[in-house]
C-alpha distance (Angstrom), angle and dihedral (degrees) to the residues before:
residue distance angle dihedral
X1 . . .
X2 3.90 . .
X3 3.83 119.7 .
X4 4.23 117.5 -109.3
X5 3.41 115.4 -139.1
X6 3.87 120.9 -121.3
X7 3.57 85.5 -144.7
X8 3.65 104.5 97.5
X9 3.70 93.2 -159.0
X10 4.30 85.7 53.6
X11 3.45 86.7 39.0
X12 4.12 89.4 58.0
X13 4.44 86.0 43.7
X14 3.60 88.1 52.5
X15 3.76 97.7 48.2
X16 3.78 89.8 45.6
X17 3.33 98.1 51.0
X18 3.96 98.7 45.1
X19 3.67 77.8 47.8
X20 4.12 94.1 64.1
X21 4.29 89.0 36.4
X22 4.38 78.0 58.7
X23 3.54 92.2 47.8
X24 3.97 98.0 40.6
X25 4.04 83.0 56.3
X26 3.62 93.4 55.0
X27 3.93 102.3 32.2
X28 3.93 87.8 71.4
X29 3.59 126.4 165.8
X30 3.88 118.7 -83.1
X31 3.68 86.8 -4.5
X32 3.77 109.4 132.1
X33 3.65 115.3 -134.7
X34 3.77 152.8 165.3
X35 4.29 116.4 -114.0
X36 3.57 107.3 -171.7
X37 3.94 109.6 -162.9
X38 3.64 131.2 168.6
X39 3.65 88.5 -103.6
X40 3.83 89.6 61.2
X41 3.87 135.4 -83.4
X42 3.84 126.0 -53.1
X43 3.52 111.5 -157.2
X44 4.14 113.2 -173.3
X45 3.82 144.7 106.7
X46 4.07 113.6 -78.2
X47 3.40 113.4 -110.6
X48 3.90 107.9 174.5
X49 3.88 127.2 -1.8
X50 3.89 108.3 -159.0
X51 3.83 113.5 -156.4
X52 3.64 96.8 -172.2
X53 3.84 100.8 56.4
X54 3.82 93.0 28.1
X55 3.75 98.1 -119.6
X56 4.13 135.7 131.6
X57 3.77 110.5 -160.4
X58 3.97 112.9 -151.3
X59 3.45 123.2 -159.7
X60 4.01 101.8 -141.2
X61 4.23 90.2 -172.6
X62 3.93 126.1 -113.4
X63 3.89 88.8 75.9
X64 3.96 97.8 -62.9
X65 4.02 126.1 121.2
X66 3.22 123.1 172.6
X67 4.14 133.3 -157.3
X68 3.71 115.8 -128.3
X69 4.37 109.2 -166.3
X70 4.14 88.9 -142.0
X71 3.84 83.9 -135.3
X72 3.96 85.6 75.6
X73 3.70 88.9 49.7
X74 4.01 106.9 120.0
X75 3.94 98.7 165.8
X76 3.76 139.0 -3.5
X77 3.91 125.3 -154.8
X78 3.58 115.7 -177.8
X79 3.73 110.4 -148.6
X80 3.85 101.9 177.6
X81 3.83 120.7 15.4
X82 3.83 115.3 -140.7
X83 3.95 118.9 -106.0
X84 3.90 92.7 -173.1
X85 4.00 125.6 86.5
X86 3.46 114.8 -127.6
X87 3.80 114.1 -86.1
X88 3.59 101.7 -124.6
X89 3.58 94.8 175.4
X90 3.65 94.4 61.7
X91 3.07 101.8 43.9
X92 3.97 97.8 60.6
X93 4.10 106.1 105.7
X94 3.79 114.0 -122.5
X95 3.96 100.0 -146.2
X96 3.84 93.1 -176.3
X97 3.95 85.3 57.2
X98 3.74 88.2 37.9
X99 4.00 89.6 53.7
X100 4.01 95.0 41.3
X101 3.68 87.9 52.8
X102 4.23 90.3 46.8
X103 4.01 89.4 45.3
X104 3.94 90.6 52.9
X105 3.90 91.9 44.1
X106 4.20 93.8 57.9
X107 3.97 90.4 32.0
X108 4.00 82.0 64.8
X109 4.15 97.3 36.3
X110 4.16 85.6 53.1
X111 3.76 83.0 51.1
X112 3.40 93.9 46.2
X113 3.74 93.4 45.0
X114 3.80 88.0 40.8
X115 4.13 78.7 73.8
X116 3.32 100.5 61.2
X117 3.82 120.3 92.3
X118 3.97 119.5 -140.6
X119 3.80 118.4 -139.9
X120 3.92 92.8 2.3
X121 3.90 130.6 130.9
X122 3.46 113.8 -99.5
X123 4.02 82.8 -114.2
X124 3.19 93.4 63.9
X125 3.74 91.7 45.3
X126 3.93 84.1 56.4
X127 4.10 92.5 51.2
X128 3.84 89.5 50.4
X129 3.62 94.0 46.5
X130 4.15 90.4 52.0
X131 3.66 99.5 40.7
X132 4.09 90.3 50.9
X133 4.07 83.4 50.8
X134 3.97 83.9 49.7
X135 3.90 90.0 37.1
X136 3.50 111.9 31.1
X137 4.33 110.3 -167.7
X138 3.62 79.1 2.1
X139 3.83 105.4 97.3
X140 3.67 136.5 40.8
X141 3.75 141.6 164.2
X142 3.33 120.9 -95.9
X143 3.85 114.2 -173.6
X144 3.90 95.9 -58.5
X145 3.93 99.3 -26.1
X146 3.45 131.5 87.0
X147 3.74 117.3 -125.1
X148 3.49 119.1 -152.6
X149 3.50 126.7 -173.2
X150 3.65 105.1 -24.0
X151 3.73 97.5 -65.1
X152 3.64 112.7 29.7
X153 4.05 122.1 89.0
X154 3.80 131.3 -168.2
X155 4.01 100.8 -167.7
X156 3.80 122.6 171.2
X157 3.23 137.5 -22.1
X158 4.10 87.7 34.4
X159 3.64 93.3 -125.9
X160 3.56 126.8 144.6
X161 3.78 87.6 -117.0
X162 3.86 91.7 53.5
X163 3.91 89.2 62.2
X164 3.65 110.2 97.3
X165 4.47 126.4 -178.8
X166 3.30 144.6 28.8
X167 3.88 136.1 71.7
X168 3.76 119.5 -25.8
X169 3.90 83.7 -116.6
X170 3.64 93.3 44.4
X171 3.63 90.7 44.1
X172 3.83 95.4 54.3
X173 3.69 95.7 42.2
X174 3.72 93.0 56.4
X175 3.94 93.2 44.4
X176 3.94 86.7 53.4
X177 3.31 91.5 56.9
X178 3.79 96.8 49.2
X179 3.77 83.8 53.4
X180 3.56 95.3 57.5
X181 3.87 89.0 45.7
X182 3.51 92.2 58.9
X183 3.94 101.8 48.8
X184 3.89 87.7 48.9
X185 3.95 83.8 54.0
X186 3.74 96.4 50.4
């Protein structure tokens, strides 16, 4: 039998942390459990329990998890027990896959953002957007004027007359579609 402190402010410590040791032997692995909290009740498989920040993350299905602090923890019913050790190996984080995957995802935001003009009309916003369905790596903004290809430019008002470049068929094409823009936007 362990010795209680007379201290109640040890006393409180002690029954806190015996509290979390209870928890972390029902908050197992894969087991699927209950969590009652005063918030409500969490009912899901545990995925991860994290002893440093004091958290249990429960995957509830359908692509949802949710983080429990095990200080909110009211109750715990275990409703399946877990049969399967901890996969160690899969749960190690690969930060250099981690960071490729994070590079890719703001290479294609600044892309994305790379398609929006600044200071335009929303028409022209609309003729961009079709000509770089048309056009795709084709067309770009630069400063207020649409660049298309490498030598064609669409520069304010957005009117097939203000489009200036390119091949007589390339010209035409474009202008076309600029006219079609505009009677959709009337």
């Amino acid at each position: 039998s362990t010795k209680k402190s007379s201290n109640p402010r040890m006393a409180h410590l002690e029954a806190q942390l015996s509290r979390k040791e209870l928890l972390a032997q029902q908050l197992v692995f894969g087991s699927t459990v209950q969590i009652s909290t005063r918030h409500g009740k969490f009912q899901g498989t545990v995925d991860c329990i994290d002893s440093k920040t004091g958290c249990v993350v429960l995957d509830l299905g359908e692509k949802k998890i949710v983080f429990i602090s095990l200080h909110n923890i009211e109750g715990v019913r275990v409703l399946k027990k877990s049969t399967t050790n901890i996969p160690r190996g899969k749960l190690a984080v690969k930060i250099e896959a981690v960071k490729k995957r994070e590079d890719n995802a703001l290479r294609e935001r600044k892309k994305e953002a790379m398609k929006i003009g600044v200071g335009i009309p929303p028409k022209a916003q609309l003729i961009f957007n079709k000509l770089e369905k048309i056009f795709p790596q084709s067309v770009r903004w630069e400063g207020k004027n649409i660049a298309i290809f490498d030598d064609m430019k669409l520069s304010p008002p957005y009117t097939p007359d203000s489009c200036m470049g390119g091949s007589k068929e390339q010209l035409e094409r474009v202008r076309k579609m600029i006219r079609n823009v505009q009677m959709v936007d009337r």
